[in-house]
C-alpha positions as CSV (number, residue, x, y, z in Angstrom):
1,X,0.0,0.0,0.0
2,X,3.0,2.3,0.8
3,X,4.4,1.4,-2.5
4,X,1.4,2.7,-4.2
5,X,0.9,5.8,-2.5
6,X,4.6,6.6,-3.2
7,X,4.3,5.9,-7.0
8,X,1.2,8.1,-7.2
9,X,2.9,10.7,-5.2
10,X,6.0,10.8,-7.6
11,X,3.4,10.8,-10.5
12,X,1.6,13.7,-9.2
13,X,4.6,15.2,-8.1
14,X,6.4,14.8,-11.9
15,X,2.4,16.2,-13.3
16,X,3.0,19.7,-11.2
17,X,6.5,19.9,-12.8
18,X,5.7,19.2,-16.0
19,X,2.7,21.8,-15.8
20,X,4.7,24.3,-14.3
21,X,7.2,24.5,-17.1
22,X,4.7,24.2,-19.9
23,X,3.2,27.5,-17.7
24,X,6.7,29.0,-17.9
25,X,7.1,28.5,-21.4
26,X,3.7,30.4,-22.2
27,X,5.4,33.2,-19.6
28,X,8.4,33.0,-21.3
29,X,7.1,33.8,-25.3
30,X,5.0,36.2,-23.5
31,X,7.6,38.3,-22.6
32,X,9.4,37.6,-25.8
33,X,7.1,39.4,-28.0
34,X,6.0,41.5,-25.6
35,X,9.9,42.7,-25.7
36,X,10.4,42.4,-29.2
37,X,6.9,44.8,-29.7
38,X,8.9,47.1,-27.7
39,X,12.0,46.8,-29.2
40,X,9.9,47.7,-33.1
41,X,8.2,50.7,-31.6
42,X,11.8,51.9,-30.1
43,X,13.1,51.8,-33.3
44,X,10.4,53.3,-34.7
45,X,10.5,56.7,-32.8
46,X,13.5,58.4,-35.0
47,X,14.9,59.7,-32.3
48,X,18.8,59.4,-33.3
49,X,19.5,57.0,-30.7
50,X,18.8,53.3,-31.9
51,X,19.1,51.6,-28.3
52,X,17.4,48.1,-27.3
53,X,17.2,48.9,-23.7
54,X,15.8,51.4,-21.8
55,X,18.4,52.5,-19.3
C-alpha cells in the first residue's frame, strides 16, 4: 500500500512539474514578444539613438 501511494505521489509530483514549465514557457514567449513589440516601436521613434534597452 506504501508502494502505491509513493508511485502516485511521484506521479503527481512529476504532473505539477511538467505543468509548471509548460506555464513557464507560455510566460516565457509572453515576454518575448512583448519585448520584441517594444524593441519595433523603439526603433520606430527616429529619435537618433537606436538603443534596445531602456536605461
Amino acid at each position: 500500500m506504501a508502494v502505491l501511494l509513493l508511485v502516485l505521489l511521484l506521479a503527481l509530483i512529476l504532473f505539477g512539474v511538467g505543468f509548471v514549465f509548460k506555464a513557464l514557457w507560455w510566460v516565457a514567449i509572453a515576454v518575448f514578444v512583448i519585448w520584441l513589440l517594444g524593441f519595433l516601436f523603439r526603433a520606430a521613434d527616429g529619435d537618433g539613438r537606436r538603443r534596445w534597452y531602456r536605461w
